[in-house]
N, C-alpha and C positions, 0 to 999 in steps of 0.2 A: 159341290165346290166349284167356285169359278177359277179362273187361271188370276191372281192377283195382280194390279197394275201399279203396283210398287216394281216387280221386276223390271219395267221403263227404269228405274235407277240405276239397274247394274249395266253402267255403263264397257266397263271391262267385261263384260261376260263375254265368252267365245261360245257356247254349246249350250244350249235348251232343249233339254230331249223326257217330255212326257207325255210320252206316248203309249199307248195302252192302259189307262185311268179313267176316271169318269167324269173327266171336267167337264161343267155346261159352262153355257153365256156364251159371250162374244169374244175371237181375239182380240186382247188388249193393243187398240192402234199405237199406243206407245213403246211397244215393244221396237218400234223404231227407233226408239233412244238409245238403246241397247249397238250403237255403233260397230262394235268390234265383233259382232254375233257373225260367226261361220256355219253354224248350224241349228235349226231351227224344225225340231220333231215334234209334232201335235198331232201325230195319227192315232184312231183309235179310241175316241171318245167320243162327247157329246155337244161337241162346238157346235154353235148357232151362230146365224149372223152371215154377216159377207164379209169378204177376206178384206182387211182393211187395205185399202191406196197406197198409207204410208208405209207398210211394207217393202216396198221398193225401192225406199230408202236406206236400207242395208247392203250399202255396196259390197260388204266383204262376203255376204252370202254366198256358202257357197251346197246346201242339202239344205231344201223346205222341203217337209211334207206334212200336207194338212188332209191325206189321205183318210175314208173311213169316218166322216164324219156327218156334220148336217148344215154345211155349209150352201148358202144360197146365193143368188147373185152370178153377175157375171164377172169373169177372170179379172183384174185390173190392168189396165194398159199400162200401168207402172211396176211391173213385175217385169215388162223387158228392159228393166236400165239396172237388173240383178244379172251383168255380162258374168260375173265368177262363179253363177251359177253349173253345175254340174248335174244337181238331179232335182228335178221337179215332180213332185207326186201328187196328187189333187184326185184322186179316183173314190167312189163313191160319197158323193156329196148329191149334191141338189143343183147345180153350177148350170147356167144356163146362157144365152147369147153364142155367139162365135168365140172362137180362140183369135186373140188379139194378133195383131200384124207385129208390134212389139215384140212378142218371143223371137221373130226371126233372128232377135241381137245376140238370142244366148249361142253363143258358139263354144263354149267350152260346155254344152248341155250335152249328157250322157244316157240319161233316165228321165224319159219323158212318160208319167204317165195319168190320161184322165179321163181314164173307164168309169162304164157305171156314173153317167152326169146326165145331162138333159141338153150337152151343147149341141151345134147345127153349123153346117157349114165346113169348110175345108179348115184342115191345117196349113199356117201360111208356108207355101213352097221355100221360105226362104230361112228357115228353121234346118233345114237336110244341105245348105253350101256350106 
């Protein structure tokens, strides 16, 4: 089963948590329609693809984790303008490039985590002010 892209409709949705299932395909880049989305659980399946861009158009974000899966690609630089971020989880995936200068925005980040990837390079210092 894939994750269906009718959910881009629920515009009021606050919380998407299906995590531990066995969804394949790609995340639905429309899940950015999904405006009012605080939390955002996809660990623990069979996601493919690369983390879509427009993600980061969830300002209210504040828990992604696309932990656990088979995600490839590198990070999006549009993941740092998710500032109500708190926990970021992306660990075992396929994820590769550097960690964007962008995350340094998230200052209310608590849970950084992105073990088990293939990225290279420093985390940017401005992520720990």
């Amino acid at each position: 089963q894939t994750i269906p892209p009718e959910i881009g409709r629920l515009h009021r949705l606050q919380s998407l948590r299906l995590q531990n299932n066995s969804f394949e395909g790609e995340i639905p880049s429309n899940l950015s329609r999904c405006s009012s989305l605080i939390s955002l659980i996809l660990d623990n399946n069979n996601l493919v693809g690369e983390i879509p861009p427009e993600l980061g158009s969830l300002l209210n974000l504040e828990e992604l984790d696309l932990g656990q899966n088979n995600l490839k690609g590198a990070i999006p630089h549009s993941l740092g303008n998710l500032t109500s971020l708190f926990m970021l989880v992306m660990y075992m995936n396929n994820l590769t490039g550097t960690i964007p200068d962008s995350l340094g925005r998230l200052k209310k980040l608590r849970f950084f985590v992105l073990s088990m990837n293939n990225l290279s390079g420093i985390v940017p210092p401005s992520i720990f002010i």
